[in-house]
C-alpha positions in Angstrom: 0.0 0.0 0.0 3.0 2.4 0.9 4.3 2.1 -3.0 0.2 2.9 -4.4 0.2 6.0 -2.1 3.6 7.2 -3.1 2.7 6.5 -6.8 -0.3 8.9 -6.0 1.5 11.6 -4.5 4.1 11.8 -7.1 0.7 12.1 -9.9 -0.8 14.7 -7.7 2.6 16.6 -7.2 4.0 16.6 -11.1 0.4 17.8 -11.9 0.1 20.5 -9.0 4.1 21.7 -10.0 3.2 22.0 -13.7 0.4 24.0 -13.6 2.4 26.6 -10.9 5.3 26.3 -12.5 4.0 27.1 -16.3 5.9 23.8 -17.2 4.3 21.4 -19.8 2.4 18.8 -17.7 2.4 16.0 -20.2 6.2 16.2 -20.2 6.2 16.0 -16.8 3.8 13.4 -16.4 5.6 11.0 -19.0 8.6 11.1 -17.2 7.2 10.4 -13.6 5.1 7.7 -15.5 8.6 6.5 -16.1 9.9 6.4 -13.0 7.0 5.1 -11.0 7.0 2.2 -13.3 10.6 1.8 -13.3 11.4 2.0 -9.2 7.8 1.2 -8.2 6.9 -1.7 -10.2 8.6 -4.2 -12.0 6.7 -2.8 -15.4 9.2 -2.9 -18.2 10.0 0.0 -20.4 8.0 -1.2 -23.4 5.2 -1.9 -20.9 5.1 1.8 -19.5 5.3 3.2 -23.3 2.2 0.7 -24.5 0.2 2.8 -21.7 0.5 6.1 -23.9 -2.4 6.5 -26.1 -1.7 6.1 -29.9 -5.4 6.9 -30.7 -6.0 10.0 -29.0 -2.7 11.3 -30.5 -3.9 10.2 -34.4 -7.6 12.0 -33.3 -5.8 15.3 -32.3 -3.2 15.2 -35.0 -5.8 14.6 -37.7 -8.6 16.8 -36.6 -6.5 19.6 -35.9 -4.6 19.3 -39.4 -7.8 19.1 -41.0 -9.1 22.1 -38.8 -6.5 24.3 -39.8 -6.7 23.8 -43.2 -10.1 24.9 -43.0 -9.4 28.2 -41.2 -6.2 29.1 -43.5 -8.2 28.3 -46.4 -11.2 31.0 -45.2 -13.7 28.4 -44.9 -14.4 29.6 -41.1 -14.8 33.2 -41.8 -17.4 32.3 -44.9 -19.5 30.5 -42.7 -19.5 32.8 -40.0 -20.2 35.5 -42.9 -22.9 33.7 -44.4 -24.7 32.9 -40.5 -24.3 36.8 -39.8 -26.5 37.7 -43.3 -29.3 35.3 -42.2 -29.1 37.0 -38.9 -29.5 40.5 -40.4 -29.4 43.2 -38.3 -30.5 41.8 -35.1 -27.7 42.3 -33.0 -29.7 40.1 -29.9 -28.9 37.1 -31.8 -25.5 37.2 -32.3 -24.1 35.2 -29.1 -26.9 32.8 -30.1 -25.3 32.6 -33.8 -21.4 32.4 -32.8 -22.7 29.3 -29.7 -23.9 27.6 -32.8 -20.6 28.4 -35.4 -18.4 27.8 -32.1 -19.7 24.4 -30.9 -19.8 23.5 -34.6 -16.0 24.1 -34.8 -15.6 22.6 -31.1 -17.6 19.3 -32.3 -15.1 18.3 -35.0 -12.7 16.9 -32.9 -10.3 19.6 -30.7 -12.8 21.8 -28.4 -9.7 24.1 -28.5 -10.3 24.8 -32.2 -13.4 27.0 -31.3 -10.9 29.5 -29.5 -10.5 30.5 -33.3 -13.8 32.6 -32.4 -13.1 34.2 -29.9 -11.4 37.3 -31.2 -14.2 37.3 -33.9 -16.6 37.4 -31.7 -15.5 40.3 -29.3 -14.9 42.5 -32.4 -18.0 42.1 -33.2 -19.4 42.7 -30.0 -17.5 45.7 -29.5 -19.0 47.0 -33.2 -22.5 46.1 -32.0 -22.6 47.0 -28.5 -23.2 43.2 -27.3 -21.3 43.2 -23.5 -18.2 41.0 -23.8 -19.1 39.4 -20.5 -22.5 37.9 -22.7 -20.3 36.9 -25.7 -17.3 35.7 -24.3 -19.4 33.4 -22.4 -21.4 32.3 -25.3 -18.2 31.3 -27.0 -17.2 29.4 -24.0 -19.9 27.9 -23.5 -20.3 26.6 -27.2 -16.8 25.1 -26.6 -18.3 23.1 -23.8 -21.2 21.5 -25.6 -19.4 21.1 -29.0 -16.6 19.2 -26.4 -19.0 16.5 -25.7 -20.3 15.5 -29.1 -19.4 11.5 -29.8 -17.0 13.6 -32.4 -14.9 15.5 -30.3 -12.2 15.3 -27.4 -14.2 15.7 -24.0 -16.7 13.3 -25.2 -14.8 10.7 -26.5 -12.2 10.5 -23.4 -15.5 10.8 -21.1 -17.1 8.1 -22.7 -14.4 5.9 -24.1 -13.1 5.2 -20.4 -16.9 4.3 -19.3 -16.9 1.9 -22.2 -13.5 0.5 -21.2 -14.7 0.0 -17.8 -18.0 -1.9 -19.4 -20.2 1.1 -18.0 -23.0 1.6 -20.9 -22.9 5.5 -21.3 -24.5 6.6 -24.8 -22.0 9.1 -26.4 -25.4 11.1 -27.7 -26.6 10.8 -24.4 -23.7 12.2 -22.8 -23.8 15.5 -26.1 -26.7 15.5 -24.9 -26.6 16.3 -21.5 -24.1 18.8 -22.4 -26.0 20.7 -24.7 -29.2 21.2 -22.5 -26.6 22.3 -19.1 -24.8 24.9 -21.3 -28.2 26.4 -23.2 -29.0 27.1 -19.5 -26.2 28.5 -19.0 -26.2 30.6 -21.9 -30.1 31.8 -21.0 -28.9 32.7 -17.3 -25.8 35.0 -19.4 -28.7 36.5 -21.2 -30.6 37.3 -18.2 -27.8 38.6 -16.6 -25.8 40.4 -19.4 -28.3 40.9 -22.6 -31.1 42.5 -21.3 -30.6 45.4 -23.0 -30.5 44.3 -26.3 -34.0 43.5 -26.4 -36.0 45.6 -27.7 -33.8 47.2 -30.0 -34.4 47.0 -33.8 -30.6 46.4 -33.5 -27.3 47.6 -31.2 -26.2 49.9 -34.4 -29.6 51.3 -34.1 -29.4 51.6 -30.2 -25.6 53.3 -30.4 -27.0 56.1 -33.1 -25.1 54.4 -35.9 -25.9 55.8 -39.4 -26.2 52.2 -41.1 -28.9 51.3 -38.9 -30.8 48.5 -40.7 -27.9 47.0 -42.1 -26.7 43.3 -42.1 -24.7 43.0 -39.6 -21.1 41.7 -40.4 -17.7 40.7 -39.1 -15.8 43.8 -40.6 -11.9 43.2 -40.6 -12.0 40.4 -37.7 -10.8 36.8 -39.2 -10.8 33.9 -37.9 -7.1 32.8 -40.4 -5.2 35.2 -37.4 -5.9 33.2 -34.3 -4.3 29.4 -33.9 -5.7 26.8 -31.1 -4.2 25.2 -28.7 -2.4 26.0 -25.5 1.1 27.1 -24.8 2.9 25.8 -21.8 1.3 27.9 -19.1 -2.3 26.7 -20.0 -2.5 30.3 -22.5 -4.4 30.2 -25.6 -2.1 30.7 -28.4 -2.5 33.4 -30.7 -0.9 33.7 -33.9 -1.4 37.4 -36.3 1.1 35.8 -38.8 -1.3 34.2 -41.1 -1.1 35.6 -44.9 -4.5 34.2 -46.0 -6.8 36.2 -48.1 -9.7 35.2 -46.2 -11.4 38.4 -46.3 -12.9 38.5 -49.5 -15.9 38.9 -49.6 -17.0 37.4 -52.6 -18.8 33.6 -52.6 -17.5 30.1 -51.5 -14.3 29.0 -53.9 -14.8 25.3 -54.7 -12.1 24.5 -52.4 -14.0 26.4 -50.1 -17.4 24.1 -51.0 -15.1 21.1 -50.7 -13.7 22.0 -47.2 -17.8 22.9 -45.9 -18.6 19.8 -48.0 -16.1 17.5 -45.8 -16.3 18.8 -42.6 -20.4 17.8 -42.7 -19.2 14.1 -44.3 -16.7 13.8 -40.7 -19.8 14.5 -38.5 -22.3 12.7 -40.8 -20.3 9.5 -41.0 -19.6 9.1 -37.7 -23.1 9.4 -36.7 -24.2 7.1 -39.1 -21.4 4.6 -38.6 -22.6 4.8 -34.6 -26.5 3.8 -35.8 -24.8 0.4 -37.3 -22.9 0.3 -34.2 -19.6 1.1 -35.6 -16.5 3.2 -33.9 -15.0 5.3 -36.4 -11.6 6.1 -36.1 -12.2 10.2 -36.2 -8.7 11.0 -36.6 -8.1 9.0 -39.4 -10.8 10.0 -41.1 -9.6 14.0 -40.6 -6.3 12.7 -42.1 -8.0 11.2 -45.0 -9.6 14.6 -45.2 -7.2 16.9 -44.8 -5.0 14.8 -47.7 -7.9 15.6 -50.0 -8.0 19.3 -49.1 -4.0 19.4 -49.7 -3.9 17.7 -52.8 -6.7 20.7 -54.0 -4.8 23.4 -52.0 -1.2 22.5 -51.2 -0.5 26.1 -50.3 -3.0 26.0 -47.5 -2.2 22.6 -46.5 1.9 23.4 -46.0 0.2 26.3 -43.8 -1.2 24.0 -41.6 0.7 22.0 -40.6 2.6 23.8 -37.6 -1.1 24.3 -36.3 -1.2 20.8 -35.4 -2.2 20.5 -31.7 0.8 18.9 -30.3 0.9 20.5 -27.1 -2.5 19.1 -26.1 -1.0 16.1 -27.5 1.6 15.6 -24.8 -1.2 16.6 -22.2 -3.4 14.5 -22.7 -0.9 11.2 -23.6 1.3 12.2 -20.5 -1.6 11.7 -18.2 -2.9 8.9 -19.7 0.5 7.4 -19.5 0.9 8.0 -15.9 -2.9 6.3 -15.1 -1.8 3.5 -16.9 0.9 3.2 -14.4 -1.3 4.0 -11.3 -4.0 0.8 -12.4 -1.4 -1.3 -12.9 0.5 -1.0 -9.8 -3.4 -0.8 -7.9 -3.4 2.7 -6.8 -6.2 3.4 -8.4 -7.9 0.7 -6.2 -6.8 2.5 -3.2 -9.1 5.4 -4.2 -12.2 2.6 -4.1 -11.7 2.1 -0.5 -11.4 5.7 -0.1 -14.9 5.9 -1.2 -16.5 3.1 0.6 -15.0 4.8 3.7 -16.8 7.6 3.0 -19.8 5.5 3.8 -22.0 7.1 1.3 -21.4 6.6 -2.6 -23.9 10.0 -2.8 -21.5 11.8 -1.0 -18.7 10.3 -2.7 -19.9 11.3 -5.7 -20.5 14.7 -5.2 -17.0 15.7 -3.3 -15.5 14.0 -6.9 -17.2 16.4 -8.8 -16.4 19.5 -7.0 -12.9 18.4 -7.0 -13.3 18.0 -10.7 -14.4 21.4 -11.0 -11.8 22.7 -8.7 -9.4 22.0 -10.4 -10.5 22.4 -13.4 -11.0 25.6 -13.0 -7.3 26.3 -12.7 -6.0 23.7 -15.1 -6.6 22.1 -18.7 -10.2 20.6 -18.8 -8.5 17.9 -20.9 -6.3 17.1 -18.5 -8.6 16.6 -15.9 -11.1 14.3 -17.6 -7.9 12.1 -18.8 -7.2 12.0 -15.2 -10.3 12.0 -13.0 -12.9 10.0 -15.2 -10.5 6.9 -15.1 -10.0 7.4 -10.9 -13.8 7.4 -10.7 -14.1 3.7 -11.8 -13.4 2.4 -8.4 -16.3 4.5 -6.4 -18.3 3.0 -9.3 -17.6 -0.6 -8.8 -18.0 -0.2 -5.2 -21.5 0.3 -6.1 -24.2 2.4 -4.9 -24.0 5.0 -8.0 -25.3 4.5 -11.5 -21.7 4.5 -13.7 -22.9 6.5 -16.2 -24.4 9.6 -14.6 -21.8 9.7 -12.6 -19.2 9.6 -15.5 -21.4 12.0 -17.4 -21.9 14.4 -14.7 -18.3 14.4 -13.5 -17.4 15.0 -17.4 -19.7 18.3 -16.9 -18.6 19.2 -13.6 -14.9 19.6 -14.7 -15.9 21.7 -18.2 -18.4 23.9 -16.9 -16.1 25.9 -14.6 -14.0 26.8 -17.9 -14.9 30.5 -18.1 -12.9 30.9 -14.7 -9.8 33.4 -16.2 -7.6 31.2 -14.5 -8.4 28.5 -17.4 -7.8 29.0 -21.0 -11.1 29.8 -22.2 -11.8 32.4 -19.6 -8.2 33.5 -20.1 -8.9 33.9 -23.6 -12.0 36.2 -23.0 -10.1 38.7 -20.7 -6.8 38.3 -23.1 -9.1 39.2 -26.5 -11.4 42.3 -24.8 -10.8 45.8 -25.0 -8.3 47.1 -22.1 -10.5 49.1 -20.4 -13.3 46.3 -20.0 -10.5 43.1 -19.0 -11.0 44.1 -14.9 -15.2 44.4 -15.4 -14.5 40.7 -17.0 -11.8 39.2 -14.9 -14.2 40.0 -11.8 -17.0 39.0 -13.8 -15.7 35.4 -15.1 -14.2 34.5 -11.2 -17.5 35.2 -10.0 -19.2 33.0 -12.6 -16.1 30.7 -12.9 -16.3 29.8 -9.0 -20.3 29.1 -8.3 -19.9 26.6 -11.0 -17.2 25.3 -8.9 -20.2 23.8 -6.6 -23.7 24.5 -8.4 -22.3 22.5 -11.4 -22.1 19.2 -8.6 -25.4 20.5 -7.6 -27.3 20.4 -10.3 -26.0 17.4 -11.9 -25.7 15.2 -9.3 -28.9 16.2 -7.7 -30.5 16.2 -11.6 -28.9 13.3 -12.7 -26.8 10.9 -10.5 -30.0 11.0 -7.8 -33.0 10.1 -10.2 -30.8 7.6 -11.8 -30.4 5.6 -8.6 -34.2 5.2 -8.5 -34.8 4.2 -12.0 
């Protein structure tokens, strides 16, 4: 027992010393994955490295390759052009439009790759008179649901690991779930922050503008100058280097059409794939994709290849890694008679999620579902909780808290808002940020894990 405990400590220090520090965690936990299996156990070298996840590196590789291509190329800014001239000159609708463009983004793979919209969509909030604090949320929260879908990162790490553990948890369930939480989120930011745009014919109108009336559009703000990702301090990255034309305004090119074309054929054949009950292999599929979008465009497709995600890609491998470890060696047991100790798997349940959100709120979202869904196993097989609400509402729990500024979505609010507004939004996103911290275990394991005991 004194090795498992040790073994835990060590996880709990690299990832506390990485996020103070500013150091990459997955780096970190790689090598203490090699360590603990080297002094600890008597795991092998080529045992430790089979415990680092192949699959989730092809999936971020490929999507994020394939969703690069598609923002050097312009494809991003045509469709957020075309969704702002259905929208008109309704200014009220705009967080509504760029949650739907943003979790569309977020959906095809890397959540991160919605941070694309974020300087888009506080440009033209600031042209409109929408209140950041309304559309940065919006944007965050689109990231959230988008996360979830059977497509994309935090769903399939949420519901990949129930499926390992033989817990039944739909991955449109689980979207689901996520998509109904964050639309009531956004309503509360609307009650909270958009008030005032109802009842205006439009926020040009309301700020005396002499094109009242006019369709509403993204001016000189492009999506081609922002990449995704995160830097080694948990930062979004930002990159005003891009030399794509983007900004024309003229119609789709056809490799525009292609790109729009392929990105619906990722999300339609993996839904239909799932109704024969088939498990695509997303990333593969985005590589396949993004070949076909280089061979029509190899100037864009040379462009994007330093976008590729790899930072996230040592996150999220380096904690995986290091769990590996931990279950072999049974500290991950350890943490299942923690919870029967407890005495109540309701309680149990709950403190998980608040630390999910706690820490969350200060770290990588992706980090923390690679590290806290697979340490929930053990309070499930102890019994007493349904597996997959409590997978599913610890998934929720640990996103939900994002638009805290001390994680990279709330960061990425304050960091892309005018200078005069970032301390009215820093206060504004800890406030908001934090309650989630313990009305997100509230709500969901009150709403969810507690019916589904009874039914």
């Amino acid at each position: 027992m004194l090795l498992q405990i040790i073994a835990l400590l060590i996880f709990i220090a690299l990832f506390a010393i990485g996020a103070i520090r500013g150091v990459q965690i997955g780096v970190l936990m790689l090598v203490g994955a090699a360590g603990t299996g080297l002094f600890l156990t008597d795991m092998a070298v080529e045992d430790i490295i089979a415990e680092f996840p192949l699959s989730i590196m092809i999936l971020l590789a490929g999507v994020t390759y394939f969703f690069a291509i598609a923002q050097e190329n312009g494809t991003v800014d045509k469709i957020i052009d075309w969704a702002l001239e259905k929208v008109g000159s309704s200014a009220v609708l705009l967080p509504i439009v760029f949650f739907v463009i943003t979790a569309g983004i977020a959906s095809m793979g890397a959540p991160l790759a919605g941070l694309v919209m974020m300087p888009v969509g506080m440009q033209v909030a600031r042209k409109y008179g929408v209140d950041y604090a309304l559309m940065g949320l919006a944007i965050c929260f689109a990231i959230g649901a988008g996360g979830f879908a059977p497509t994309s990162l935090y769903g399939i790490v949420t519901y990949s690991t129930a499926h390992d553990a033989g817990i039944d948890l739909s991955p449109f369930l689980l979207f689901g779930i996520a998509v109904v939480v964050y639309l009531v989120m956004l309503a509360v930011a609307y009650f909270m922050f958009g008030r005032t745009l109802f009842g205006r014919k439009s926020a040009m109108a309301a700020a005396g503008s002499a094109h009242s009336g006019s369709t509403i559009s993204r001016g000189s703000a492009s999506a081609t100058k922002v990449a995704f990702g995160e830097d080694e301090e948990d930062e979004a990255l930002f990159d005003s280097s891009s030399t794509s034309a983007s900004s024309d305004s003229g119609p789709f090119s056809f490799v525009q059409i292609l790109t729009v074309v392929l990105m619906v054929g990722l999300i339609g054949s993996v839904v239909v794939l799932a109704a024969f009950g088939k498990e695509p292999d997303i990333g593969l599929l985005c590589f396949f994709f993004g070949a076909i979008l280089s061979l029509a465009d190899p100037k864009t497709g040379k462009a994007a290849l330093p976008k590729i995600d790899w930072s996230t890609v040592l996150l999220v491998g380096g904690i995986i890694t290091f769990v590996g470890v931990l279950q072999n060696m049974g500290a991950v047991d350890l943490l299942g008679e923690g919870a029967e100790a407890i005495g109540s798997p309701l309680i149990a349940a709950f403190v998980l999620c608040i630390v999910g959100g706690l820490v969350s709120a200060f770290a990588s979202t992706t980090g923390i579902l690679a590290a806290l869904v697979p340490l929930a196993l053990p309070l499930i097989a102890a019994g007493g909780v349904p597996g997959w609400a409590l997978i599913a509402a610890l998934g929720v729990c640990s996103a939900v808290v994002d638009v805290s500024p001390f994680s990279t979505l709330g960061a990425t609010v304050v960091a892309t808002a005018p200078q005069d507004h970032k301390a009215r939004l820093t206060r504004i996103l800890v406030k908001f940020g934090m309650s989630m911290v313990i009305i997100g275990p509230i709500v969901l394991v009150g709403g969810l894990v507690v019916p589904a005991m009874f039914f």
